[in-house]
N, C-alpha and C positions, 0 to 999 in steps of 0.2 A: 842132144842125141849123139854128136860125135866122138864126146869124149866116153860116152857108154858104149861107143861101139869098139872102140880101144880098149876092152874090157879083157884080158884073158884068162885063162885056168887059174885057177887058184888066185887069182884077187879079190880083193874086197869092197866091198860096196855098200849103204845103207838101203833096205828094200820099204815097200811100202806096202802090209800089209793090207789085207780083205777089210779087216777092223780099223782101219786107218792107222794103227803104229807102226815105226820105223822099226826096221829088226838087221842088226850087223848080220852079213852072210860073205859066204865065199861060194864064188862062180864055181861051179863043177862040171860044166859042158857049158857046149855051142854047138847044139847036134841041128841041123835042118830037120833032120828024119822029124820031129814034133812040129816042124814048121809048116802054116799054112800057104795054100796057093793065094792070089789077090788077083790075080790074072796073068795073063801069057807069057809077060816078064817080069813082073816080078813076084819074090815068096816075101812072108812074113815072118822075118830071121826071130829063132827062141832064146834066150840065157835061159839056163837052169841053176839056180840057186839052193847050198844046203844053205839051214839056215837054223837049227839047233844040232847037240851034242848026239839027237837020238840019227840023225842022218834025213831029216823032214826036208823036202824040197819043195821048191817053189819055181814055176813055169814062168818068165814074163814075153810077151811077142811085142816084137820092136816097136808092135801103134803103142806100147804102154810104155818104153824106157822112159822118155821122159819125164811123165809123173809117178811113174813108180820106183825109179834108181836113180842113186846119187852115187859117184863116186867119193869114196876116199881118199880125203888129201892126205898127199906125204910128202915130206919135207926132208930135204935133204941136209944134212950137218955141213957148217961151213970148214973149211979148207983147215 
């Protein structure tokens, strides 16, 4: 969950859809405003994911990053 939470605008990730397949998306907010209460300290942080060309988005709340987001590895070229 850590490295999901290092997650910012415009990066990419693999999501886990309702039908169980993965769907490449890019993050397009990290709004609270969709986030839930859990109690008196703490909220249940959202990613908002598009995740086709027509602009579909997809809500995930942080009890779910870790089974439902993978980040993408990237790899850096050597020197």
């Amino acid at each position: 969950t850590k490295s999901i939470s290092n997650l910012k605008l415009h990066d990419f990730a693999f999501i886990r859809r309702s039908n169980g397949q993965w769907t490449y998306a890019i993050v397009a907010n990290r709004d609270n405003r969709f986030a839930e209460k859990i109690d008196d300290e703490n909220t249940d942080e959202v990613l908002l994911f598009v995740i086709d060309e027509e602009g579909t988005t997809k809500r995930y709340w942080k009890r779910h990053w870790k089974s439902h987001i993978r980040r993408v590895r990237t790899y850096l070229e050597a020197p």
